[in-house]
PDB file with one MODEL, atoms N, CA, C and O in Angstrom:
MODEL        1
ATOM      1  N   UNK A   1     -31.066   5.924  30.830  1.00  0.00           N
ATOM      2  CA  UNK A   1     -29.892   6.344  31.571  1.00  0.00           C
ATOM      3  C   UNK A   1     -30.152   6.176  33.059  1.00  0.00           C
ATOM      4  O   UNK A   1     -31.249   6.362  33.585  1.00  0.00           O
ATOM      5  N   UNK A   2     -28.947   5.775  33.742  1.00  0.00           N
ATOM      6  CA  UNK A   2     -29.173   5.694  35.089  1.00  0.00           C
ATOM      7  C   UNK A   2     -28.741   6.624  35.991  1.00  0.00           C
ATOM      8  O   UNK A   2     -27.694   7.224  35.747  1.00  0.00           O
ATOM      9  N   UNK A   3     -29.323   6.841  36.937  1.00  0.00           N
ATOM     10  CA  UNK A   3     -29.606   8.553  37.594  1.00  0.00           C
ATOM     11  C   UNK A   3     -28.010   8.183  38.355  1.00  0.00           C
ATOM     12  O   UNK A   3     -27.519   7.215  38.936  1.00  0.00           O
ATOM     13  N   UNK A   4     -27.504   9.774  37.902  1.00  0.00           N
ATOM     14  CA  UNK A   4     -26.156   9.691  38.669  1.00  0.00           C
ATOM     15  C   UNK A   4     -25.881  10.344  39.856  1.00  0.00           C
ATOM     16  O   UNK A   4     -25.297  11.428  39.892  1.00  0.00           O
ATOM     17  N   UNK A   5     -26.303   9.691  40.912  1.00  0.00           N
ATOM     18  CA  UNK A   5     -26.895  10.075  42.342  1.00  0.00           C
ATOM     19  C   UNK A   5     -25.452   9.572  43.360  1.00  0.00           C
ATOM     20  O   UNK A   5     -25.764   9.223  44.498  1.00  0.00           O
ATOM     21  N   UNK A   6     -24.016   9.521  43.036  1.00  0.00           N
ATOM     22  CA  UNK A   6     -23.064   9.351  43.886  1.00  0.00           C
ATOM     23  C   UNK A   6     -22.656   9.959  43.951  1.00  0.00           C
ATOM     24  O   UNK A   6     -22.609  10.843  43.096  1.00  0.00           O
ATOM     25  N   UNK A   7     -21.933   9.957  45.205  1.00  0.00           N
ATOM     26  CA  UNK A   7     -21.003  11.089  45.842  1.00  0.00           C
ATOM     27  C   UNK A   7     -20.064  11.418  45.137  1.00  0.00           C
ATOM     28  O   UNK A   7     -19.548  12.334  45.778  1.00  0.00           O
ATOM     29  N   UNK A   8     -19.431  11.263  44.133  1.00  0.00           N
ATOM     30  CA  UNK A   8     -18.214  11.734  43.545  1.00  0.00           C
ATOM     31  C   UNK A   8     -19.191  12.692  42.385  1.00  0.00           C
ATOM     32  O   UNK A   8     -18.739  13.778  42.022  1.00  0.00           O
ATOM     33  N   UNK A   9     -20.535  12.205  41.853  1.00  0.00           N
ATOM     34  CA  UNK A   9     -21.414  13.136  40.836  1.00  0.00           C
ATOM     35  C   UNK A   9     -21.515  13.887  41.232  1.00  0.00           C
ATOM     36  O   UNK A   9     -21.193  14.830  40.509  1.00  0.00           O
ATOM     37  N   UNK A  10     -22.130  14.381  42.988  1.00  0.00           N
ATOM     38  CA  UNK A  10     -22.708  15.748  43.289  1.00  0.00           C
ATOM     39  C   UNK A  10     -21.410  16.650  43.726  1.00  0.00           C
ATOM     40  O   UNK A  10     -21.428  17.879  43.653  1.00  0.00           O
ATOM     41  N   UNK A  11     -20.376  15.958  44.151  1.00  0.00           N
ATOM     42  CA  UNK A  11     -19.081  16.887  43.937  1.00  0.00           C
ATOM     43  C   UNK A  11     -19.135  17.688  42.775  1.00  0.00           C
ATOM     44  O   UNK A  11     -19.542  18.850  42.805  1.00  0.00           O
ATOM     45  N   UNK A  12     -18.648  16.981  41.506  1.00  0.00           N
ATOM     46  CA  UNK A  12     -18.269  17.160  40.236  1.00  0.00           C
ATOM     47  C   UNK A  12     -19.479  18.125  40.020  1.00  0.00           C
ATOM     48  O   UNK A  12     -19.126  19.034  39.269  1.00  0.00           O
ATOM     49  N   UNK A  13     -20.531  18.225  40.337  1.00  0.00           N
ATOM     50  CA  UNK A  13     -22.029  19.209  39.987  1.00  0.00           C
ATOM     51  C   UNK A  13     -21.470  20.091  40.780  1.00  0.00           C
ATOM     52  O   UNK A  13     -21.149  21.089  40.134  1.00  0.00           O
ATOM     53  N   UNK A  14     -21.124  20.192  42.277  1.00  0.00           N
ATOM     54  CA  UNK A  14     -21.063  21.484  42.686  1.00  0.00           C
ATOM     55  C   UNK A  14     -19.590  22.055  42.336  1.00  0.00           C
ATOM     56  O   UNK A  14     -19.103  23.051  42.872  1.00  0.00           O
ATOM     57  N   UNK A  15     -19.041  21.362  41.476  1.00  0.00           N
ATOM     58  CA  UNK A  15     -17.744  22.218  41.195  1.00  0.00           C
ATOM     59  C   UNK A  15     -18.129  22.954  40.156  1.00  0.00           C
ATOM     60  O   UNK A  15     -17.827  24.148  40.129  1.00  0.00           O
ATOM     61  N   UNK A  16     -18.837  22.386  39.156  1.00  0.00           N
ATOM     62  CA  UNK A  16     -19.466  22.274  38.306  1.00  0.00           C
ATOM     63  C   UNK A  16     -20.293  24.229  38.223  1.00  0.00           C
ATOM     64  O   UNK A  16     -20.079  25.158  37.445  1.00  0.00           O
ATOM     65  N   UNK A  17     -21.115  24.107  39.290  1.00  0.00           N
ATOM     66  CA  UNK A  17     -22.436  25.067  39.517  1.00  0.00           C
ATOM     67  C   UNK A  17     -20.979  25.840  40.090  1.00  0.00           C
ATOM     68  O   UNK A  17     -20.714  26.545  39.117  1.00  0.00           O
ATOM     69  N   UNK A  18     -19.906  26.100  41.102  1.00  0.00           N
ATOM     70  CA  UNK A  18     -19.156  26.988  41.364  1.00  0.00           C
ATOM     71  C   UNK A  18     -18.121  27.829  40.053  1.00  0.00           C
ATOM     72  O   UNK A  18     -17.865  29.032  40.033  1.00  0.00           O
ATOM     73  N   UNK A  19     -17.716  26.906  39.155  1.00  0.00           N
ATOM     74  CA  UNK A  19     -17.299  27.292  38.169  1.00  0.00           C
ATOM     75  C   UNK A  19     -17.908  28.254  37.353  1.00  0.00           C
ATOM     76  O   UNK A  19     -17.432  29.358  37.086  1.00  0.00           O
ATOM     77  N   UNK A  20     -19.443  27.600  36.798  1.00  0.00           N
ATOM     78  CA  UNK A  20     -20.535  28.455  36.271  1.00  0.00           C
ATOM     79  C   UNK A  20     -20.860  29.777  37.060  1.00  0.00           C
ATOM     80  O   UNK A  20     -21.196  30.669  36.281  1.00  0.00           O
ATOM     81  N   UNK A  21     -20.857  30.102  38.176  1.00  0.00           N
ATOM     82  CA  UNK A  21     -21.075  31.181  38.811  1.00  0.00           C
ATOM     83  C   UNK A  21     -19.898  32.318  39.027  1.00  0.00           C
ATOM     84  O   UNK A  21     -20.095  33.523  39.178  1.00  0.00           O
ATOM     85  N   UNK A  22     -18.412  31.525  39.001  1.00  0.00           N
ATOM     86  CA  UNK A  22     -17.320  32.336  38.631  1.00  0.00           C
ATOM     87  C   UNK A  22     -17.177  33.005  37.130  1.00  0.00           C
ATOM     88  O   UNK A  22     -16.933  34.185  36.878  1.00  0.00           O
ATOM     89  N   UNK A  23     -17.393  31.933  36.213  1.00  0.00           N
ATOM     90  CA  UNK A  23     -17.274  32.707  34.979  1.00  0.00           C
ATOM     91  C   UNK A  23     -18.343  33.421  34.470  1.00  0.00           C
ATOM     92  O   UNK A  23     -18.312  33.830  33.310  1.00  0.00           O
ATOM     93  N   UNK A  24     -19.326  33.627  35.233  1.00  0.00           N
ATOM     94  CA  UNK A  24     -20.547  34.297  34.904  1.00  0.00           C
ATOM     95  C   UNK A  24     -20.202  35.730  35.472  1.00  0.00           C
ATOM     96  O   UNK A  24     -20.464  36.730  34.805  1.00  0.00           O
ATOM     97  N   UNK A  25     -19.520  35.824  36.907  1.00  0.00           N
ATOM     98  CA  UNK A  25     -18.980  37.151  37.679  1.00  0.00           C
ATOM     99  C   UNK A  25     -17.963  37.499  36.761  1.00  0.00           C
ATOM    100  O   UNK A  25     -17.801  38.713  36.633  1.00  0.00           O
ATOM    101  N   UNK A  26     -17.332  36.862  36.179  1.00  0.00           N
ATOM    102  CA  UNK A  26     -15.659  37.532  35.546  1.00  0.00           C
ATOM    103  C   UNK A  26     -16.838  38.293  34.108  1.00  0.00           C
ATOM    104  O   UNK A  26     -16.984  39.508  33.975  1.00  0.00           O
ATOM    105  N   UNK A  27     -17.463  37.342  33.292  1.00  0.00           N
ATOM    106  CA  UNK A  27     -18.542  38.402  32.030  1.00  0.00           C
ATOM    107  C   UNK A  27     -19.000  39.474  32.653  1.00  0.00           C
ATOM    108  O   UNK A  27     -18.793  40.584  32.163  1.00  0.00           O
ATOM    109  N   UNK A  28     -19.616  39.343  33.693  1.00  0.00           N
ATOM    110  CA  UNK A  28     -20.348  40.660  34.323  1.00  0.00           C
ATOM    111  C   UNK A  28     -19.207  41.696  34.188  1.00  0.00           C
ATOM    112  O   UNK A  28     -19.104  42.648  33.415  1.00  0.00           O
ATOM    113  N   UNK A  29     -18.305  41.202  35.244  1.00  0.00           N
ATOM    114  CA  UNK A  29     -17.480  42.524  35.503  1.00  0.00           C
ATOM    115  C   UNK A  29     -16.930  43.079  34.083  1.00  0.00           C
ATOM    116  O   UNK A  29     -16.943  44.290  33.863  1.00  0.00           O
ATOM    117  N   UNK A  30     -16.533  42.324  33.301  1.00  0.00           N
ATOM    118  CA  UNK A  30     -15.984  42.863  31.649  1.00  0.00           C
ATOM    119  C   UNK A  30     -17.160  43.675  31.111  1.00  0.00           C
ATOM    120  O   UNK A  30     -16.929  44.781  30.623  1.00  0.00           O
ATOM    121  N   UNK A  31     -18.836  43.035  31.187  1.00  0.00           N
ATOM    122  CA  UNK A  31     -19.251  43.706  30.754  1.00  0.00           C
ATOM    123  C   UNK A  31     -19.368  45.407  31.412  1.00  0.00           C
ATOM    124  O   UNK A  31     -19.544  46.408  30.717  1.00  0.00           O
ATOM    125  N   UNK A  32     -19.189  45.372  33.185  1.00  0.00           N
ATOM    126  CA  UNK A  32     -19.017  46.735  33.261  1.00  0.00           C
ATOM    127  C   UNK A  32     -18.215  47.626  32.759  1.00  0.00           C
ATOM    128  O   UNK A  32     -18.272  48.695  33.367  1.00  0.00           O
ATOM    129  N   UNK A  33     -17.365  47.598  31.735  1.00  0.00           N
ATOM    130  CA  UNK A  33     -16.655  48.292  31.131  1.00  0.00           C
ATOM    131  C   UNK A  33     -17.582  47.987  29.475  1.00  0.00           C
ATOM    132  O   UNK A  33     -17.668  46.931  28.848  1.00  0.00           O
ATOM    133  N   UNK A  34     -18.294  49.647  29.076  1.00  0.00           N
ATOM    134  CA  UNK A  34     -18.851  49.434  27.940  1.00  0.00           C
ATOM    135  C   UNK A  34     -17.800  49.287  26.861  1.00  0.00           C
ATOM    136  O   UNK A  34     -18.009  48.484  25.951  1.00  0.00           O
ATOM    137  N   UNK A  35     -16.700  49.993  26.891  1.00  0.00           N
ATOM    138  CA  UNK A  35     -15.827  49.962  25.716  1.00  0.00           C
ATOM    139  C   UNK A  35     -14.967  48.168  25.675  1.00  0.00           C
ATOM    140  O   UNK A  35     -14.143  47.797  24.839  1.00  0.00           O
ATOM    141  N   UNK A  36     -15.378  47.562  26.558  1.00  0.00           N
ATOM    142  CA  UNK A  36     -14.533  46.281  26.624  1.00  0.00           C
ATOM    143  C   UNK A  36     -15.818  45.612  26.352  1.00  0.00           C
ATOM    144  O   UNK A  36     -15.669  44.577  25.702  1.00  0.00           O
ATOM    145  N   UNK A  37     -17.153  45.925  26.688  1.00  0.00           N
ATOM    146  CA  UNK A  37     -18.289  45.035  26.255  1.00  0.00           C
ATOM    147  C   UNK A  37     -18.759  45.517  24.638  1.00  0.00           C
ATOM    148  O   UNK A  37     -19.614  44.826  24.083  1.00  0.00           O
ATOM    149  N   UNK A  38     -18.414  46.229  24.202  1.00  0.00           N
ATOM    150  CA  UNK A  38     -18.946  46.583  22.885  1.00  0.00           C
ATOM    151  C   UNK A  38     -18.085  46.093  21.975  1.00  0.00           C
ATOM    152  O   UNK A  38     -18.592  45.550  20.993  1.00  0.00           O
ATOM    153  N   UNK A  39     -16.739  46.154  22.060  1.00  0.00           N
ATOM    154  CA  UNK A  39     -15.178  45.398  21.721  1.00  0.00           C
ATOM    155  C   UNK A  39     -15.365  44.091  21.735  1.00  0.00           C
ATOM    156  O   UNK A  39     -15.066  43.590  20.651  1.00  0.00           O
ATOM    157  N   UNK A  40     -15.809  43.193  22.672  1.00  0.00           N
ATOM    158  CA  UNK A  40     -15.704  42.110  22.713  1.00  0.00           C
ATOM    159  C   UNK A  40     -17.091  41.416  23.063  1.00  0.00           C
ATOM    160  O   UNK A  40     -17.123  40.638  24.016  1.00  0.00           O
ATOM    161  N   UNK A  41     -18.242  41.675  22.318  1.00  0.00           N
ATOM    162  CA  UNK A  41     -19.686  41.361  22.717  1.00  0.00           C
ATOM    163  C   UNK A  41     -19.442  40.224  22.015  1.00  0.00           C
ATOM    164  O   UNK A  41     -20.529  39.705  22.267  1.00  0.00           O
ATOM    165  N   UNK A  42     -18.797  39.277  21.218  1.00  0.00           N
ATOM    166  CA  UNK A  42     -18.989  37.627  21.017  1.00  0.00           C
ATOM    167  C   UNK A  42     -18.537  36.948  21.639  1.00  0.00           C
ATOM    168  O   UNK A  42     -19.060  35.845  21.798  1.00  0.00           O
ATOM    169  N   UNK A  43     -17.222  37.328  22.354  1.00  0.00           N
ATOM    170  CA  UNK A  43     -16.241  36.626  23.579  1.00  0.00           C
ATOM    171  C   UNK A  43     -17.140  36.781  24.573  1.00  0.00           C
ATOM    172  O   UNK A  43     -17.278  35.699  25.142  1.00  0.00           O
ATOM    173  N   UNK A  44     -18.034  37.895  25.200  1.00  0.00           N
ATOM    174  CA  UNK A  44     -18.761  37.898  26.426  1.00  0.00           C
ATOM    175  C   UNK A  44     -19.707  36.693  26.198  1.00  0.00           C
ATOM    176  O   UNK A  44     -19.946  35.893  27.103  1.00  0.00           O
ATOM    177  N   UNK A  45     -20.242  36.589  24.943  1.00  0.00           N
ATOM    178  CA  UNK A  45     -21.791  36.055  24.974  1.00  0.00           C
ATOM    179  C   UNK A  45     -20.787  34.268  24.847  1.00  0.00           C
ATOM    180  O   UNK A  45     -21.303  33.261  25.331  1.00  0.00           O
ATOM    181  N   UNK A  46     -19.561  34.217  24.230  1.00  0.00           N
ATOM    182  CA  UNK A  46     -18.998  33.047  24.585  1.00  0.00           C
ATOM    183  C   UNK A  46     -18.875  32.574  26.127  1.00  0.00           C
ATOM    184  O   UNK A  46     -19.140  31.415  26.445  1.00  0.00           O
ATOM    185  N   UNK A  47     -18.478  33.499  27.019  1.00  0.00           N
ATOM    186  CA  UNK A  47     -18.340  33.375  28.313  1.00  0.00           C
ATOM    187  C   UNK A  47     -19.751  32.911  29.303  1.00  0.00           C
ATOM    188  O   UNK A  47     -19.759  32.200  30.308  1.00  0.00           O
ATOM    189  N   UNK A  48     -20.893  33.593  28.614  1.00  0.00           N
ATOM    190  CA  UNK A  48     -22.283  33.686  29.348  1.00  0.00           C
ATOM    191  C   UNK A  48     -22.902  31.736  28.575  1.00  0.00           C
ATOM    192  O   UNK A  48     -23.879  31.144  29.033  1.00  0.00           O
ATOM    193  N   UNK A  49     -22.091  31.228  27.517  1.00  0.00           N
ATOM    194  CA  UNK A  49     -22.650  30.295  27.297  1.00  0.00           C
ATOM    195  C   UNK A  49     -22.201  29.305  28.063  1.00  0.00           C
ATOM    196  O   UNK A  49     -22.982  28.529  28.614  1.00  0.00           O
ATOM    197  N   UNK A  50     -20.557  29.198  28.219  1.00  0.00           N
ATOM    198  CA  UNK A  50     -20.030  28.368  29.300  1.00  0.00           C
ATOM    199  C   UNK A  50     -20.641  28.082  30.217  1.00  0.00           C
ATOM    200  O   UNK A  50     -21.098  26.966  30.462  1.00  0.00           O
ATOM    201  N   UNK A  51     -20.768  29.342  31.048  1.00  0.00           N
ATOM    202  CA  UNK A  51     -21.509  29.170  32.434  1.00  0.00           C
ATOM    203  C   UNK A  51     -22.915  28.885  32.413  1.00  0.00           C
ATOM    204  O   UNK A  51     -23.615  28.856  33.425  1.00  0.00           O
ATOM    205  N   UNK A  52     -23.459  28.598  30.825  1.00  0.00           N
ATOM    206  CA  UNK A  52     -25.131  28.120  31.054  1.00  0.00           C
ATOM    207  C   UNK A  52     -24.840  26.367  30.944  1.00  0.00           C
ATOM    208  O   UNK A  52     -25.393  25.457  31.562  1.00  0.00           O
ATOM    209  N   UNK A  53     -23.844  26.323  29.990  1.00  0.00           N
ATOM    210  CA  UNK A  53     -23.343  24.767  29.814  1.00  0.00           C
ATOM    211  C   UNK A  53     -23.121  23.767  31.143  1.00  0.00           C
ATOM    212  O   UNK A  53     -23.618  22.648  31.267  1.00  0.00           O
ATOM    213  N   UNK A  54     -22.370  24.355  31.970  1.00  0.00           N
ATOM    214  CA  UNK A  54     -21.643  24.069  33.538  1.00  0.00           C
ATOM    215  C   UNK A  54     -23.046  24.004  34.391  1.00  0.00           C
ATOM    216  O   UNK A  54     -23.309  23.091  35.174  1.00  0.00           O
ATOM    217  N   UNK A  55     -23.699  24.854  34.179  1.00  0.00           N
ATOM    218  CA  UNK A  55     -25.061  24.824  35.226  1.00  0.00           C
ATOM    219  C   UNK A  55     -25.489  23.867  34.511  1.00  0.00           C
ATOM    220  O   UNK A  55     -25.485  22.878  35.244  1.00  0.00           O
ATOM    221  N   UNK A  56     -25.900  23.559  33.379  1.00  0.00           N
ATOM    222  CA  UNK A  56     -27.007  21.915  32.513  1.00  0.00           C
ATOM    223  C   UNK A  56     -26.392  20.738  33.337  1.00  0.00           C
ATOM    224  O   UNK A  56     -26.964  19.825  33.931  1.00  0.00           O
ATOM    225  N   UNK A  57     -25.088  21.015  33.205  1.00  0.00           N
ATOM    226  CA  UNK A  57     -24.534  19.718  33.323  1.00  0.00           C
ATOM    227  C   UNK A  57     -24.364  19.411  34.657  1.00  0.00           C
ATOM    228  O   UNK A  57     -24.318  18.274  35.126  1.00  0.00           O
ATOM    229  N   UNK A  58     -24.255  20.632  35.360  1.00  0.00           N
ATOM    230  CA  UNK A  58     -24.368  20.066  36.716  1.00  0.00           C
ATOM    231  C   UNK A  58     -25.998  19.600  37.591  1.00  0.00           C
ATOM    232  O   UNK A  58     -26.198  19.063  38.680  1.00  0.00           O
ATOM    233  N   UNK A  59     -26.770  20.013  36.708  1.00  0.00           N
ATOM    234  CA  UNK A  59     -28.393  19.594  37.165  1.00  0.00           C
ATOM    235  C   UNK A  59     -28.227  18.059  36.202  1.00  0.00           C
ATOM    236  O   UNK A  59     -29.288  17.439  36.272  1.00  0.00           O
ATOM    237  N   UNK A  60     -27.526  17.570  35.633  1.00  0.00           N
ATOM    238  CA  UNK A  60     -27.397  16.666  35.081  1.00  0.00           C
ATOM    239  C   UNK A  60     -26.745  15.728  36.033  1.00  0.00           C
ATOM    240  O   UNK A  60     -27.601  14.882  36.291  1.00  0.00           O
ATOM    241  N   UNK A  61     -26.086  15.567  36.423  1.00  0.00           N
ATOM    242  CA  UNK A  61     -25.644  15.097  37.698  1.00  0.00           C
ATOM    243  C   UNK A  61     -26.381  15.040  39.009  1.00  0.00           C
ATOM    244  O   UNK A  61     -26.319  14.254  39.954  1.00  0.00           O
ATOM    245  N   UNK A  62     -26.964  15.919  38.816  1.00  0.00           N
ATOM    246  CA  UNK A  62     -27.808  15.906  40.654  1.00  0.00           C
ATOM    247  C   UNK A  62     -29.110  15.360  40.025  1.00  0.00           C
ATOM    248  O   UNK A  62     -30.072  15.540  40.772  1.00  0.00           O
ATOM    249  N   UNK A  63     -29.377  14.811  38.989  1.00  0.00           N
ATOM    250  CA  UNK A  63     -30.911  14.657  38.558  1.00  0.00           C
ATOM    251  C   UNK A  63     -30.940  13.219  39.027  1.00  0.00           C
ATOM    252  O   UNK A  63     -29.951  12.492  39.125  1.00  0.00           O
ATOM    253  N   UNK A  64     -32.565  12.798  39.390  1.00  0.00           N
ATOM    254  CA  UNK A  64     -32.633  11.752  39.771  1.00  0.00           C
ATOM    255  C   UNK A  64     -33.221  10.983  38.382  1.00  0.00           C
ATOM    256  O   UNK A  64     -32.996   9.779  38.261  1.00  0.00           O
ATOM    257  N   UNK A  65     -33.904  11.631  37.440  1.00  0.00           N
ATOM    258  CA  UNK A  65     -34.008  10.950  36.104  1.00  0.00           C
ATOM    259  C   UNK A  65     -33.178  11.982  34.553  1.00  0.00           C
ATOM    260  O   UNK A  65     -33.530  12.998  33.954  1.00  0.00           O
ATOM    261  N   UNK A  66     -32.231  11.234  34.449  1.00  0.00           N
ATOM    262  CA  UNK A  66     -31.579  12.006  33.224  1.00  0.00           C
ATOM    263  C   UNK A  66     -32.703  12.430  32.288  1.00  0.00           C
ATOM    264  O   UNK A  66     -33.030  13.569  31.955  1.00  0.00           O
ATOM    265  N   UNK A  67     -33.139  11.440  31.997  1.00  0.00           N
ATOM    266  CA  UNK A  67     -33.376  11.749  30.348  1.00  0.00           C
ATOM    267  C   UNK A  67     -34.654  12.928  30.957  1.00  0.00           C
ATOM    268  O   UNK A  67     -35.233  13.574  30.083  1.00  0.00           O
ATOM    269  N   UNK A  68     -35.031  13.159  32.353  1.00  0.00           N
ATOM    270  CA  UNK A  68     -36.230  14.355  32.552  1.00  0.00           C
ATOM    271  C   UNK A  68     -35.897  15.611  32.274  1.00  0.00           C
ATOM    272  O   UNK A  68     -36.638  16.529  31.923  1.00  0.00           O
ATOM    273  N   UNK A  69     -34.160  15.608  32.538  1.00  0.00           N
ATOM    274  CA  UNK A  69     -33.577  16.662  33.050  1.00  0.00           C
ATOM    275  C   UNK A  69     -33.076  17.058  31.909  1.00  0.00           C
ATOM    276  O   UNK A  69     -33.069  18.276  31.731  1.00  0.00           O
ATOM    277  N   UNK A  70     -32.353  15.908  30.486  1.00  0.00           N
ATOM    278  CA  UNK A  70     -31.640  16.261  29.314  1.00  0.00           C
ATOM    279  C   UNK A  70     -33.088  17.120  28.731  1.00  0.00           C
ATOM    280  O   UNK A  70     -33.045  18.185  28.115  1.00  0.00           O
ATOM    281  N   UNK A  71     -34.187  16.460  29.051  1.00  0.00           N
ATOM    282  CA  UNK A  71     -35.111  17.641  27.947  1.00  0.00           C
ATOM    283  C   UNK A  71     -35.140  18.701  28.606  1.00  0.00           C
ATOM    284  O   UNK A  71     -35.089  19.713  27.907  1.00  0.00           O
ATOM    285  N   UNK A  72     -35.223  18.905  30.027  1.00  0.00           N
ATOM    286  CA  UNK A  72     -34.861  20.211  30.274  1.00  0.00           C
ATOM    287  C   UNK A  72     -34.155  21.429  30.214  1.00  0.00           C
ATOM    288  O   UNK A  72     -34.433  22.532  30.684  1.00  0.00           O
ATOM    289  N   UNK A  73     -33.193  21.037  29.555  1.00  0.00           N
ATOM    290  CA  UNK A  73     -32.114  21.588  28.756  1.00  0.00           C
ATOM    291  C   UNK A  73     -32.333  22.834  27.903  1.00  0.00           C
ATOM    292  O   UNK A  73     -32.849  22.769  26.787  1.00  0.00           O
ATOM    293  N   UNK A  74     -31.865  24.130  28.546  1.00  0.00           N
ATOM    294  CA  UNK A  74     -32.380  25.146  27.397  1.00  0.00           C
ATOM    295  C   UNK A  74     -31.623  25.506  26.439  1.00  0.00           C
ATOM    296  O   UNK A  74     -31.958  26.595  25.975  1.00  0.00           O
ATOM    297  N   UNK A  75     -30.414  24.862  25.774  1.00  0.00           N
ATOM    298  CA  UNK A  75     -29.052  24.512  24.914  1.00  0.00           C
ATOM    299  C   UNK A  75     -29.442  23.703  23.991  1.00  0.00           C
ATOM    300  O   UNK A  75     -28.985  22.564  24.078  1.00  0.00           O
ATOM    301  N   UNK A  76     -30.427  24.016  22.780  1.00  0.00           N
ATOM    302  CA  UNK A  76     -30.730  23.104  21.940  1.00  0.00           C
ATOM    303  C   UNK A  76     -29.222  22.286  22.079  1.00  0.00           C
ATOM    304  O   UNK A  76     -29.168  21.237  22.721  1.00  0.00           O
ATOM    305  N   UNK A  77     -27.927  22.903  21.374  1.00  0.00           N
ATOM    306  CA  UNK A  77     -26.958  22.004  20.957  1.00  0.00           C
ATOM    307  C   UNK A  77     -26.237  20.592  22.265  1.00  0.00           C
ATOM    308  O   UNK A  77     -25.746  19.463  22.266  1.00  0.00           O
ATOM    309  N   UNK A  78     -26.638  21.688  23.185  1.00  0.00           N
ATOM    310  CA  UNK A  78     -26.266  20.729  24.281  1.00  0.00           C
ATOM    311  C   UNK A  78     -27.243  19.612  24.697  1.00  0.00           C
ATOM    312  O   UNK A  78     -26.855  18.454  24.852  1.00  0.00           O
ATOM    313  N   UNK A  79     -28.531  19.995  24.874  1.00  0.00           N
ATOM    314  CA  UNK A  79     -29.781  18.537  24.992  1.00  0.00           C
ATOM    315  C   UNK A  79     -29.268  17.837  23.375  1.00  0.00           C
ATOM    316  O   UNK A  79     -28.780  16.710  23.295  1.00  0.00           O
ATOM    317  N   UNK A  80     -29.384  18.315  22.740  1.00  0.00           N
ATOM    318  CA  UNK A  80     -29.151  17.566  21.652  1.00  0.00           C
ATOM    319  C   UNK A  80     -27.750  16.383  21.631  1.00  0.00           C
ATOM    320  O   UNK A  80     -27.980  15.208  21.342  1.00  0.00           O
ATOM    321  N   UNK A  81     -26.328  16.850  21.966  1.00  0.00           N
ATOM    322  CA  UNK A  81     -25.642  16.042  22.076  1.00  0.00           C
ATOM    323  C   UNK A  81     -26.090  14.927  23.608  1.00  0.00           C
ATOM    324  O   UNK A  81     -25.916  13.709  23.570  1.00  0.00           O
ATOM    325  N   UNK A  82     -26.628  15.610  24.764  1.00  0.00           N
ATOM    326  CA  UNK A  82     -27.079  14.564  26.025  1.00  0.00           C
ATOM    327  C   UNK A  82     -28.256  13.658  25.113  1.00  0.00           C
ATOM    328  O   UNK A  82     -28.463  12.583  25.677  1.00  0.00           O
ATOM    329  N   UNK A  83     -28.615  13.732  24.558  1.00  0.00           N
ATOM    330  CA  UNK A  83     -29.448  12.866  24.282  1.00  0.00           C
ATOM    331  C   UNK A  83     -29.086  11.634  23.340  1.00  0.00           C
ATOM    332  O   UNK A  83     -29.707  10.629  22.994  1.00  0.00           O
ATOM    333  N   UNK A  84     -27.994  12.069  23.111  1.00  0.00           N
ATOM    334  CA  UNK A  84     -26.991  10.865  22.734  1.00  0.00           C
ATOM    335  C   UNK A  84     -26.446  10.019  23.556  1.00  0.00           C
ATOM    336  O   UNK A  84     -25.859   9.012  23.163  1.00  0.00           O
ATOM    337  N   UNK A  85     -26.594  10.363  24.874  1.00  0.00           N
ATOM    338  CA  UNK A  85     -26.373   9.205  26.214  1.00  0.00           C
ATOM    339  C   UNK A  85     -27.203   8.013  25.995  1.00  0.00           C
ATOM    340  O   UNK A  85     -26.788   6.928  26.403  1.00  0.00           O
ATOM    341  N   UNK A  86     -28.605   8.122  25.247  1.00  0.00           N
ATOM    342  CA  UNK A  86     -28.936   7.222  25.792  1.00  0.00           C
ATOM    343  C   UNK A  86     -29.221   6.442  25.050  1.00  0.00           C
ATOM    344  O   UNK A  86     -29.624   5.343  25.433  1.00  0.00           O
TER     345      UNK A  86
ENDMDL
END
């Protein structure tokens, strides 16, 4: 794979890493409510996966060697489908 090092990639990464850090604040705050985190503890842990997905993919973009960065991947399912890039 060839390192995706252009200006329109590291945009798309930092929208990318801003997104992941919004939907990571919106889980937090739900989880400060225990009766809304105990109610809905598979939707939270859905929410906390998004924002781990959005961060991979945006170090996926800023990486100067993919395939270093797809094993870096702590998303079995997700390294697993990037590794179909190549």
């Amino acid at each position: 794979m060839a390192p995706a090092n252009t200006a329109s990639h590291r945009q798309i990464a930092l929208v990318l890493e801003e997104l992941s850090h919004e939907v990571e604040a919106l889980g937090a705050s739900l989880c400060g409510d225990m009766d809304v985190a105990m109610r809905h503890m598979d939707s939270l842990q859905a929410i906390d996966l998004i924002a781990q997905k959005q961060r991979s993919l945006a170090k996926l973009l800023h990486a100067d060697c993919l395939e270093t960065e797809v094993e870096r991947i702590g998303l079995d399912i997700l390294r697993e489908r990037m590794r179909l890039l190549r």
